[in-house]
N, C-alpha and C positions, 0 to 999 in steps of 0.2 A: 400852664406848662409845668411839666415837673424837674425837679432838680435830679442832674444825673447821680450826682454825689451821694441822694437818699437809697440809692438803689446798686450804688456799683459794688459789685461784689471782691472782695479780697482778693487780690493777684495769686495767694498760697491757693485757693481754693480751687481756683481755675485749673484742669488739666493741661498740660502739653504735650495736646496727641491730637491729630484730626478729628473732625465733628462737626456738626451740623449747631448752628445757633438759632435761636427764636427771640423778638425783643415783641414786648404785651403791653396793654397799656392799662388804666385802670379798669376797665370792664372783662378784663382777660382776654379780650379781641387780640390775637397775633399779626402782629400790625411791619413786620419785615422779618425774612429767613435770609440767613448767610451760611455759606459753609466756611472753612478755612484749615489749612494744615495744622495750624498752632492754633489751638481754641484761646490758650492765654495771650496770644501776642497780638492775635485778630480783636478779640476783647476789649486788652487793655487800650488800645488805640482810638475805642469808641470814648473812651474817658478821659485821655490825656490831656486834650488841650481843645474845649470847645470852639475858638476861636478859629482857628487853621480848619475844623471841618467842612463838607462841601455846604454847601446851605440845605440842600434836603438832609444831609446825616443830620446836622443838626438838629433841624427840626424832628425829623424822626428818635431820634436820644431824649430829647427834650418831652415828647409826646409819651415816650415808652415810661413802666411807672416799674419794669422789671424784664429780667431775662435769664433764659434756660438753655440749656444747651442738649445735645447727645453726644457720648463719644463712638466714633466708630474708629475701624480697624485699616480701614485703605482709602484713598482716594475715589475710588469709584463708586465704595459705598455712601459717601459721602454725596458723591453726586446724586446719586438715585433716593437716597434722603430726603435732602434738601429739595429736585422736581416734584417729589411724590409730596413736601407741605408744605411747597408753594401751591402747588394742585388742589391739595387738602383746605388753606387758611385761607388763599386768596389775599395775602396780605397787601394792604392797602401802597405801603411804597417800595412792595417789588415790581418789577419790570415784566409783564404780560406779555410772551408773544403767542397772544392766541389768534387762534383760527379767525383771517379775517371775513365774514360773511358777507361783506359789500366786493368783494370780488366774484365775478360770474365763473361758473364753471360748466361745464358741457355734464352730464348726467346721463348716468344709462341704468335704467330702472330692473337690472338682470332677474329680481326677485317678483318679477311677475311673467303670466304667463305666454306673455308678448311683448315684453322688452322697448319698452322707447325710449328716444332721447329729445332731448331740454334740456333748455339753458337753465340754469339755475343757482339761488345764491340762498345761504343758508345752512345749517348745522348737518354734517351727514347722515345720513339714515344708514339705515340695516339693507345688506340685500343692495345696495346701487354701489355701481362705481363710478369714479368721475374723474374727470379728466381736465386737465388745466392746474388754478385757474391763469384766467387772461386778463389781461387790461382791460379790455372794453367787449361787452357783450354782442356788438355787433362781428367783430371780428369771429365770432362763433357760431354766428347763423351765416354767414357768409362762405364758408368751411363746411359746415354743416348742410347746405345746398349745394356746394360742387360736389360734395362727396357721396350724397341720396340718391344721384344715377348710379352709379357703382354699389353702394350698398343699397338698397330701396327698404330700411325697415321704419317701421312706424314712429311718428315724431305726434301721434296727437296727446288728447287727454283720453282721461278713461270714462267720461262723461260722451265724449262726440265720437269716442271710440264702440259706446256702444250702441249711439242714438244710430248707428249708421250701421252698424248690425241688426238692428233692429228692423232698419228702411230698407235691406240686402243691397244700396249701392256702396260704393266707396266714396270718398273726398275727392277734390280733385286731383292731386296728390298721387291717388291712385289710377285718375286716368291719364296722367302724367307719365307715368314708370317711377316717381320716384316715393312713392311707397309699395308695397309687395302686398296691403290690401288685404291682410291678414284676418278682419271686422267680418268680412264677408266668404271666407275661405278660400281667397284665389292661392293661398299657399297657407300651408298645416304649422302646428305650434313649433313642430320640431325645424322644418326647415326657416322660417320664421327668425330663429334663436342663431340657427348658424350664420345668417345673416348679419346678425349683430354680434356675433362674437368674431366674424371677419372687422366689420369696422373696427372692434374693440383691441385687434392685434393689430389692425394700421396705425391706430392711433397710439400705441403702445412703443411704436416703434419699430415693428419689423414690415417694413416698408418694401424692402428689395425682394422678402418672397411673395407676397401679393402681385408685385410689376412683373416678377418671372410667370406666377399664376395668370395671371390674363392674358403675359403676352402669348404662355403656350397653347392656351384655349384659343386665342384669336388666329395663330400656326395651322392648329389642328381645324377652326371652322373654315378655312381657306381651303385646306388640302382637300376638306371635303365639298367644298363647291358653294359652301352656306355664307354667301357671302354679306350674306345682309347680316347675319349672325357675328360677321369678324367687323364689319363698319361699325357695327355700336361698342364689339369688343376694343374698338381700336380706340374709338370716342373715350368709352371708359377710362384706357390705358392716358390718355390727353388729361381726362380729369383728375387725375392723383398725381399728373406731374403739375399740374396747375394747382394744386392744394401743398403738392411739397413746395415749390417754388416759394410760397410764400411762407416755409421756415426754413431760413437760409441754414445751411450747412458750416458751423461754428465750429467743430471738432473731428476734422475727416477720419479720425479712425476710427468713429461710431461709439465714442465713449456717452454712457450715462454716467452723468456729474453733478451737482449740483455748484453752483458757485454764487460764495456770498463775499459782499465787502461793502464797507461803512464809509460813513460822513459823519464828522463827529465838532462839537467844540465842549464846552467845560459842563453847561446844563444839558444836554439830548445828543442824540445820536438818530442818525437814518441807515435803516439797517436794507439794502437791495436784494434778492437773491434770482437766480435765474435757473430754471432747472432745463437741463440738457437731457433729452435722451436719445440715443441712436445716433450724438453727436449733430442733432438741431435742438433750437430752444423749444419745449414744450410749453411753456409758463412760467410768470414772472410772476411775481410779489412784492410788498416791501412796508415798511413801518417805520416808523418815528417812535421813539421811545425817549422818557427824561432821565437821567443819569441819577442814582439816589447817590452814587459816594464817586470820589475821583475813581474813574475808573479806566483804566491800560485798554489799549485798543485788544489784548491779547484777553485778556478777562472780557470784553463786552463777547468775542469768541465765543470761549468758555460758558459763558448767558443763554445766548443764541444757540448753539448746539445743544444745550441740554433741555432746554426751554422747548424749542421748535419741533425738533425730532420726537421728545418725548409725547408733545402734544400731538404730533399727526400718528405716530403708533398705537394710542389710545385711539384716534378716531378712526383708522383703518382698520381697528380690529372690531369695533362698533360696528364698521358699517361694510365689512366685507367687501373693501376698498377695489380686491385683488392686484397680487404685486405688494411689498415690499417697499414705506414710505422712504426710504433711507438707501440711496444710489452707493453706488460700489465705489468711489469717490466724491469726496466735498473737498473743493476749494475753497480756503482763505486769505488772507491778505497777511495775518500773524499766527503762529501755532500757539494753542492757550499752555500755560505754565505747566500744564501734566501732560501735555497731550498723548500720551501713551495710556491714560485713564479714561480721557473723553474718548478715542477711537475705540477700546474694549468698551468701555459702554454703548457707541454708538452698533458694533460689530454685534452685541448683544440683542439689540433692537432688531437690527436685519437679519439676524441667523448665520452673518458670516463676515468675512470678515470683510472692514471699510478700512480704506486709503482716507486719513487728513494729511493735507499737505500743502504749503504755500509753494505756487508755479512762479518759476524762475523767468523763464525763456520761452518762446513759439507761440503757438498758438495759444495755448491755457494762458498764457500771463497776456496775451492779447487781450481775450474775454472775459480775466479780469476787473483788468481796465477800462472795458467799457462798463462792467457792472459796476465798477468804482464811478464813474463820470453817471451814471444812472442813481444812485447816490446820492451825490455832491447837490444834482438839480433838484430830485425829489425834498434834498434839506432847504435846498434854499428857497423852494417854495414855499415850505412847511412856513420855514422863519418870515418869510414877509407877511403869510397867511395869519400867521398866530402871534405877530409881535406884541398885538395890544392882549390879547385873550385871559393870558393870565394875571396881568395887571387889571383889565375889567372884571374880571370875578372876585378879585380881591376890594375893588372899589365898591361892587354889588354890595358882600356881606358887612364893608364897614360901614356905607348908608344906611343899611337898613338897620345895623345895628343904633347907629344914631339919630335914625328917624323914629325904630320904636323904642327907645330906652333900654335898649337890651344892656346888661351885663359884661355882656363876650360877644364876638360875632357868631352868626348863628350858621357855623359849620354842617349841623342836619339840619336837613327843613325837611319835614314829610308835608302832603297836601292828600284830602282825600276831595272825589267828585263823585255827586251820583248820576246814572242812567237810567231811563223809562220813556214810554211812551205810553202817556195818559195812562200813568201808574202802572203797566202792568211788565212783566220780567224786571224789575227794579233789582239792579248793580251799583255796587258800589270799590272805587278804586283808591291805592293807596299809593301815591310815588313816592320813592327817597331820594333828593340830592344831597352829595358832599360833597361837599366845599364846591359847591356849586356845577356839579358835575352829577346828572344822572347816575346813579348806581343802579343796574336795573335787576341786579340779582334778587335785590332786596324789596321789589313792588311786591305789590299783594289785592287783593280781588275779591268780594265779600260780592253774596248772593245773602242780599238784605231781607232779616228773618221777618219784617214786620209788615213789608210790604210795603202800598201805596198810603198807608195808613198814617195821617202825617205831613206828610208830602216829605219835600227834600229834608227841612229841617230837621224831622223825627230821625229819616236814615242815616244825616251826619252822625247827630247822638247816638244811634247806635252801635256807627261803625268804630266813632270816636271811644266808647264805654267799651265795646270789644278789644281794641287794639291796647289799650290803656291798661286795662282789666289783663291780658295775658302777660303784659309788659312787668305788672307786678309780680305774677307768679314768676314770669321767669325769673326776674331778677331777686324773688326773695328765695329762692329755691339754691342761692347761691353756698349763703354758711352753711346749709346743714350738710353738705355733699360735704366726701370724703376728696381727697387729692385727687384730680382727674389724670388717669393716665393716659400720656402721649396717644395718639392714633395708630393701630396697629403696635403697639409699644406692651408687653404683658409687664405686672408691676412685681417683677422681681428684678435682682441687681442687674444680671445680666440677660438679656434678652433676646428674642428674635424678629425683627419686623419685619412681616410679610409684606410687600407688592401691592401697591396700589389698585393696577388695573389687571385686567386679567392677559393682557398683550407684556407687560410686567413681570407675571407670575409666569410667562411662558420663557419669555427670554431669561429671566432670571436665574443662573446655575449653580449660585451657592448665596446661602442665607445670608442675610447683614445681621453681623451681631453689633450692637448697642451696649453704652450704660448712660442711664436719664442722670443727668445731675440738675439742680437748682439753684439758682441764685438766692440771696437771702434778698427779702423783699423791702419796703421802703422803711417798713416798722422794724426790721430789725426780726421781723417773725423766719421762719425756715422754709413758708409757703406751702403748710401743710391743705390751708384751705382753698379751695378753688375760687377765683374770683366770680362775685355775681355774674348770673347770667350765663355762664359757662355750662356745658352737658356734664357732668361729670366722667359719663360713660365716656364718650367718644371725644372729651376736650374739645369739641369744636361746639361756638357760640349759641346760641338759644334764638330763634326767628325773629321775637320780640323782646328782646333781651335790652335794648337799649334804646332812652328817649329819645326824642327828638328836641333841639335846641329851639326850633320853631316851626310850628302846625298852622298851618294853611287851610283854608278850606273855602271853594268855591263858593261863590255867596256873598250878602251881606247882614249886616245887624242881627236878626236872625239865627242865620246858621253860626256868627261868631260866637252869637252871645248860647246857643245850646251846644256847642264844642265848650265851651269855656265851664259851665254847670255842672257837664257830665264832667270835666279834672278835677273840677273844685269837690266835688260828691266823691269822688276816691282819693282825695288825698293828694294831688297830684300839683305843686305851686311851682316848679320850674321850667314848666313848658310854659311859651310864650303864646298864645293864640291871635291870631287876624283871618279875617274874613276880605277877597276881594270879588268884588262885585265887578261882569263883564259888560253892562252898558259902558259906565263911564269910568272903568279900573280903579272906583276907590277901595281906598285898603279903612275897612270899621275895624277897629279894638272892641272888644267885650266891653258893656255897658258905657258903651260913651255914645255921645246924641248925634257926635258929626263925623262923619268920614276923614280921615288923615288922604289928602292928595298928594299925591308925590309928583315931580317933572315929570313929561313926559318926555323925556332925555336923559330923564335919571337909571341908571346902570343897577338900582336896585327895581325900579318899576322890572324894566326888561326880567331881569332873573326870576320874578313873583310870577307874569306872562308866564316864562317858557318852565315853570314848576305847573303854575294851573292849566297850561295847556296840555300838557304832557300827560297828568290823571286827566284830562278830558278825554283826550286819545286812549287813555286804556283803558277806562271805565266803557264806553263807546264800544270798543273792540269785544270787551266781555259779554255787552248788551247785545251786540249781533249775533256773538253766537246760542248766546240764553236764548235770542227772538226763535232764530235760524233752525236750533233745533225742535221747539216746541211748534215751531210751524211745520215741521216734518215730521214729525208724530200722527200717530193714524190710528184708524180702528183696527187695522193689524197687529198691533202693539199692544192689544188687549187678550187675544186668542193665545191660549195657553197652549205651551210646547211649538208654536211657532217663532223659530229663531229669526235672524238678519239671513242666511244665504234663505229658507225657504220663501222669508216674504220678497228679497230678488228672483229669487224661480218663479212664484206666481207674479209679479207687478210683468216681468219680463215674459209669459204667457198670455197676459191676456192684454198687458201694455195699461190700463186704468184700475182705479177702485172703483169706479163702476161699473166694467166690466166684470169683475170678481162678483162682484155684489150680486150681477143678473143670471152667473154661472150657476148649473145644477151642482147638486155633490159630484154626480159623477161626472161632468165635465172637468171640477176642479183636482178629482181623483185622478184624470187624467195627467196633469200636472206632472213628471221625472220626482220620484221623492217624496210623492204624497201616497198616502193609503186611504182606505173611509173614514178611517176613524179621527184623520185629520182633517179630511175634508168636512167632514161631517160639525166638525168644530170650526172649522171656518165660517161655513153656509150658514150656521147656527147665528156665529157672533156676528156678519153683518147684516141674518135677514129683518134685523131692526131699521137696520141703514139712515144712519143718523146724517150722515153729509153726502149730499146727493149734489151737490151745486160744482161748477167746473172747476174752483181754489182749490175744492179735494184734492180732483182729479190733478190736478196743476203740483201740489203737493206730494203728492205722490210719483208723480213722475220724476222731481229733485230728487226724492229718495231712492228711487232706482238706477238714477243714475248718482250714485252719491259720492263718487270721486270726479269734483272739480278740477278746475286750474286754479290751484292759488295764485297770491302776488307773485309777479316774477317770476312764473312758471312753474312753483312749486303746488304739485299733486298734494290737494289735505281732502281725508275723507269727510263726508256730510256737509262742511261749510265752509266757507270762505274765512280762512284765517284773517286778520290786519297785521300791516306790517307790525313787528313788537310781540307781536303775540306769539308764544309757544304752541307748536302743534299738538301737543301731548295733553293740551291743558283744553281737553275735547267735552269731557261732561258738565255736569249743571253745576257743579259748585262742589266742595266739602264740608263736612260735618264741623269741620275744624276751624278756628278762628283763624287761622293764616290762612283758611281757602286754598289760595294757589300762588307758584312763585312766577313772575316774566320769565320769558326766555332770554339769554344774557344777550 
C-alpha cells in the first residue's frame, strides 16, 4: 500500500474551479474518477485525515501512487467529462451502472428483411429494437402469444426460417394464424414489415389508436355482413385488452416517466428504477452497487443519472434502438446538488427538454413508493445473499497466500487451459481474476501456433512465453514515451475534448474546454514520464501491460514445472506459479515431488476451482467455434470470385454439395447471378470431388442455413456462441498475441 502523504500534491497547486479528477496507481492504471465544484476542497479531503474515510476511500488513496485532474468551465461539462473517463478507464472503484444483460428483453430484428421477435439477453446490436427489459422471461413469451393473433409476424430463427422455405410449408404457427408465414410467401416483405411495425407502436405505447383501429374495422366488417371477419376482429380487440390488463395503469394521464429510488446503508446501495410509458409500467430493472466514499442519497442521484442515461444513449444509437432512451420525465426521491446541470445534460441526451423532479403528492409520489419498497426488498435480499461473500474472498486470497508462501495476497491470478480433440483445432485460454472476482474485459484466447505438437504441456509454454514475452514489451515500452496525453485531450494549455460516442457528439452543442494539470508524483518528479505500461498515445493501459500476482495453470507437475521455465527463461521471478490437477485438485509447485493439498472446505481450494473452471469454459467455447467453422468449410471455399451470398444462392438451388457436384455448367449457369464463366469455375473446382459422403452434404447444409439460435435466443451467424463469449469474436484467431478480448 502507498503512503498518501508521497504523493499529495500542495494545496497552493490545486485549482479552485470545477474539474474532473483521476487517482492512478503505480502502473498508471486509473483506478477511480471524480468530479467536483472545488478541485482543491474535493482534493484536500482525500488527504486530511485517513482515519474518518469510508473504508473503500481509503483503500482506494492508499492503492493510488498519484493524481490528476482537468479543469473545466461548468458543471455540465464536468459531468460529460468525468461519464465519458469513467467509460474510457473503467476504473476499478467507480460504481458501474452498466447494461445489465441477465435481464430478458423482447427484440425485434427490424434490420432484416423479415423482422422477428425473441426473447433475448445480451449487448445491443445494430438495426434491432428492443423492448423491456422484464423480470422474468416468461412473462415475455406469455405477451408475446396473446398478442401474435393480432400481429401474426415471425418469431422463428433464420435457420428454420429458411429450412421451411425451402420445404414451401409453414410451421405450425403458421397454420395457427399466428404467424403471417412470410418463408413461404403467404404475405410479401412489405406487408410483412407493417406488421411488425404495428406491434412495435403497441408496445411503444400508443395503445388507444390500435383499440380504435380494430374496433373501426370490426364496425365496418359488420356493416358489411362479414361477420366471421368482425368475430376474429372482435376476438383480437379481447386480446390487447387481455395483454393491457396485465400492465396496470400507474399514471392515468398517460405520462412516460421513468422513476428511480434507493435502499441504502453506509457500504451499497440498491438502486430500483421502473420505466413508465403511456402511463403503465413497461420495465423494471435494478442493481446493487458498493458505496466507494460517504455518499448523500442526492449524489448516488447525480451517479445514477449520469451513469445510466449516458450508457443507454450510447447503446441506442449503436443499435438503432428507435425512440429516445431518456423519457420526458424522471422521478427521484432527492434532487442532486446541481440539478439544473444534470437535467441540461440529460435534455441534451434526448434532444429536448427532461423534467427532474422529486413528486410530492398523488399518484407520482404513490409509485414512488412502491419503487422505494422495491428497493428496500431487492437490498435486503442482496445482504442476506452476499453477507459471507466478501469476507470469503478475502479468506480465499489470505489462505492461499499462506498456503503458498506468497509475499502479498495474490490480488491477480491469471489461469490459462488448453482445448483439442485428439490435437486437432488446439486453443488456448487466458482468465483474469481480481481480488477474486472475474474481470472478464481482460480474458484473452490464443489459436496455439505449435499445435498438437507436444501435447498440452508444450501449449501452456507457449501460451505462458507469449503472454510473458508481450508483458515485457509492454511494460518496458513505458520510460521511453513522452507524457501521455488525456484522451481526446490535445497537449496544449487550453484545450478541446471531443465526445466520446457519436450519440455524444450529436447531442453535444458547445465544446468542453479544459486545462490538464498534474500532480507531482511520489518522487517528487512533475510526471513528465508516463507510467509503465501505459499507451502514450491514447493514455489508456497496454492489454499486457501488467503481471499477474499468481498464474494458474490446468494440470499437474508437468504443465507447472513448463509454466515456471518459460519465466525463469525471460527473466521473470515474481510471478508465483502452481499447477492444479482435476482428478484429485492437487495444487504442484514447480519442482517439488509432492502435490500441496488443501481442505476441501478450504475457501482457497473453491477460488483455484472456479479460476480453473472458468478458462475451461472459455478455452471450450473458443474450441467449438475453431471446430464449428472448419467443419463448415467446403470446396466452395476454394472457387475463386465465389463469395458467401453466391455459394447461399447455389447450396439454396440445388439444396446439397452433391448436387452442385452432379450439375452441368449450364444447369449451374442457370443459377440467379451466375454467368459461364462462373459456372464454368465452379463445375471445374468440384469435378474432382473430393467429398462425396453424406457429412459434406450435412456440412453444407449448416452452412446454408448459417444463422442459428443462439443461447437464449440470441441469432449468431455460422455457430453457436457459449454463453461468455462475444459474438464479434467469429473468426479463426489473430495474428496478435492478445488474440481476442471476452465479451464483458
Amino acid at each position: 500500500m502507498a503512503d498518501p502523504s508521497t504523493y499529495r500534491p500542495a494545496p497552493g497547486t490545486i485549482p479552485d474551479s470545477p474539474g474532473v479528477y483521476r487517482f492512478h496507481d503505480g502502473d498508471g492504471r486509473v483506478i477511480y474518477v471524480g468530479k467536483a465544484k472545488s478541485l482543491r476542497s474535493r482534493l484536500s479531503s482525500y488527504f486530511a485525515d485517513l482515519s474518518a474515510l469510508h473504508p473503500r476511500t481509503r483503500h482506494m488513496v492508499t492503492t493510488a501512487t498519484g493524481v490528476r485532474w482537468t479543469v473545466v468551465n461548468t458543471e455540465v461539462e464536468a459531468l460529460q467529462l468525468e461519464y465519458s473517463w469513467i467509460k474510457e478507464f473503467d476504473p476499478r472503484f467507480n460504481v458501474r451502472y452498466r447494461d445489465d444483460k441477465s435481464y430478458p428483453v423482447l427484440a425485434v430484428t427490424l434490420h432484416e428483411e423479415f423482422p422477428r421477435l425473441h426473447v433475448y439477453r445480451g449487448p445491443r446490436r445494430k438495426g434491432v429494437r428492443y423492448f423491456g427489459p422484464y423480470a422474468h422471461a416468461w412473462a415475455i413469451r406469455e405477451t408475446l402469444d396473446t398478442l401474435l393473433r393480432v400481429f401474426p409476424a415471425r418469431t422463428c430463427s433464420n435457420g428454420v426460417f429458411k429450412r421451411h422455405a425451402q420445404m414451401g410449408r409453414p410451421c405450425l404457427l403458421g397454420y395457427i394464424d399466428k404467424c403471417s408465414a412470410p418463408c413461404v410467401g403467404r404475405v410479401e416483405a412489405d406487408e410483412h414489415r407493417r406488421i411488425v411495425e404495428e406491434f412495435c407502436d403497441f408496445l411503444s405505447g400508443r395503445t388507444d389508436t390500435m383499440m380504435r383501429r380494430l374496433r373501426e374495422r370490426m364496425e365496418q366488417a359488420s356493416e358489411e355482413l362479414d361477420f366471421e371477419r368482425a368475430a376474429r376482429l372482435r376476438d383480437d380487440l379481447e386480446a390487447l385488452r387481455r395483454a393491457m390488463e396485465k400492465q396496470a395503469v400507474v399514471l392515468g394521464d398517460g405520462t412516460d416517466a421513468d422513476v428511480a429510488a434507493f435502499a441504502e446503508d453506509e457500504l451499497a446501495a440498491s438502486v430500483q428504477v421502473f420505466h413508465v410509458r403511456g402511463g403503465r409500467v413497461r420495465g423494471q430493472r435494478g442493481w446493487v452497487i458498493d458505496k466507494v466514499e460517504r455518499t448523500e442519497t442526492s449524489e448516488l442521484v447525480e451517479q445514477f443519472l449520469t451513469q445510466f442515461y449516458g450508457e443507454q444513449a450510447a447503446l441506442a444509437d449503436q443499435a438503432d434502438a428507435g425512440g429516445t432512451p431518456v423519457p420526458r420525465e424522471v422521478l427521484v426521491p432527492e434532487l442532486p446538488e446541481d440539478s439544473e446541470a444534470v437535467a441540461q445534460w440529460l435534455g441534451r441526451l434526448r434532444g429536448s427538454k427532461v423534467g427532474l423532479r422529486v413528486p410530492q403528492r398523488g399518484d407520482k409520489r404513490t409509485l414512488l413508493e412502491t419503487v422505494r419498497s422495491n428497493a428496500q426488498e431487492a437490498f435486503k435480499q442482496y445482504k442476506l445473499r452476499r453477507a459471507g461473500d466478501i469476507s470469503a474472498r478475502s479468506a480465499a486470497l489470505q489462505e492461499l497466500q499462506e498456503a503458498l508462501a506468497l509475499d502479498s495476497a495474490p490480488l491477480r491470478i491469471e489461469c490459462v487451459d488448453v482445448s483439442h480433440v485428439q490435437g486437432s483445432d488446439v486453443v488456448a485460454s487466458l482468465v483474469v481474476f481480481e481480488d477474486g472476482v472475474a474481470r472478464k474485459s481482460e480474458y484473452r484466447r490464443f489459436s496455439v501456433r505449435g499445435g498438437a505438437d507436444g501435447g498440452d504441456t508444450a501449449a501452456i509454454a507457449e501460451v505462458v512465453r507469449r503472454r510473458f514475452n508481450r508483458y515485457l514489451r509492454e511494460a518496458g515500452a513505458g520510460p521511453e514515451s513522452p507524457e501521455p496525453t488525456p484522451p481526446r485531450v490535445r497537449p496544449d494549455a487550453t484545450t478541446v475534448v471531443e465526445s466520446v460516442t457519436a450519440s455524444e457528439r450529436r447531442h453535444a452543442d458547445d465544446p468542453v474546454t479544459v486545462r490538464e494539470e498534474t500532480a507531482s508524483e511520489g518522487d517528487g518528479s512533475s510526471g513528465d514520464e508516463p507510467p509503465p505500461g501505459v499507451d502514450p498515445e491514447t493514455g489508456k493501459p497496454r492489454k499486457f501491460a501488467y503481471p499477474p500476482n499468481l498464474l494458474v495453470v490446468d494440470g499437474g507437475a508437468p504443465q507447472a514445472n513448463a509454466a515456471a521455465d518459460e519465466l525463469a527463461e525471460l527473466g521473470i521471478t515474481d510471478v508465483a506459479v502452481i499447477g492444479l490437477a482435476k482428478r484429485l485438485e492437487e495444487v504442484w509447485l514447480p519442482a517439488e515431488p509432492e502435490p500441496l493439498v488443501l481442505s476441501r472446505t478450504s475457501e482457497a481450494l473453491y477460488l483455484l476451482q472456479r479460476v480453473r473452471d472458468e478458462a475451461h469454459r472459455f478455452a471450450v467455447a473458443y474450441h467449438r467455434k475453431q471446430r464449428s467453422k472448419r467443419m463448415t468449410d467446403s470446396e466452395l471455399d476454394s472457387v475463386p470470385g465465389l463469395g458467401q451470398v453466391k455459394k447461399k444462392a447455389l447450396l439454396k438451388h440445388f439444396g446439397s454439395l452433391r448436387k452442385i457436384r452432379a450439375a452441368t455448367i449450364e444447369e449451374i449457369s442457370a443459377v440467379p447471378g451466375f454467368g459461364r464463366r462462373t459456372a464454368e469455375a465452379v463445375h471445374g473446382a468440384l469435378s474432382g470431388g473430393g467429398e462425396t459422403d453424406a457429412a459434406s452434404d450435412a456440412a453444407e447444409t449448416v452452412n446454408e442455413s448459417s444463422d442459428v439460435a443462439g443461447p437464449r435466443g440470441r441469432a449468431i451467424s455460422g455457430t453457436v456462441a457459449e454463453p461468455g463469449e462475444s459474438a464479434r469474436d467469429s473468426g479463426p484467431g489473430t495474428t496478435r498475441d492478445d488474440e481476442a478480448t471476452a465479451g464483458g
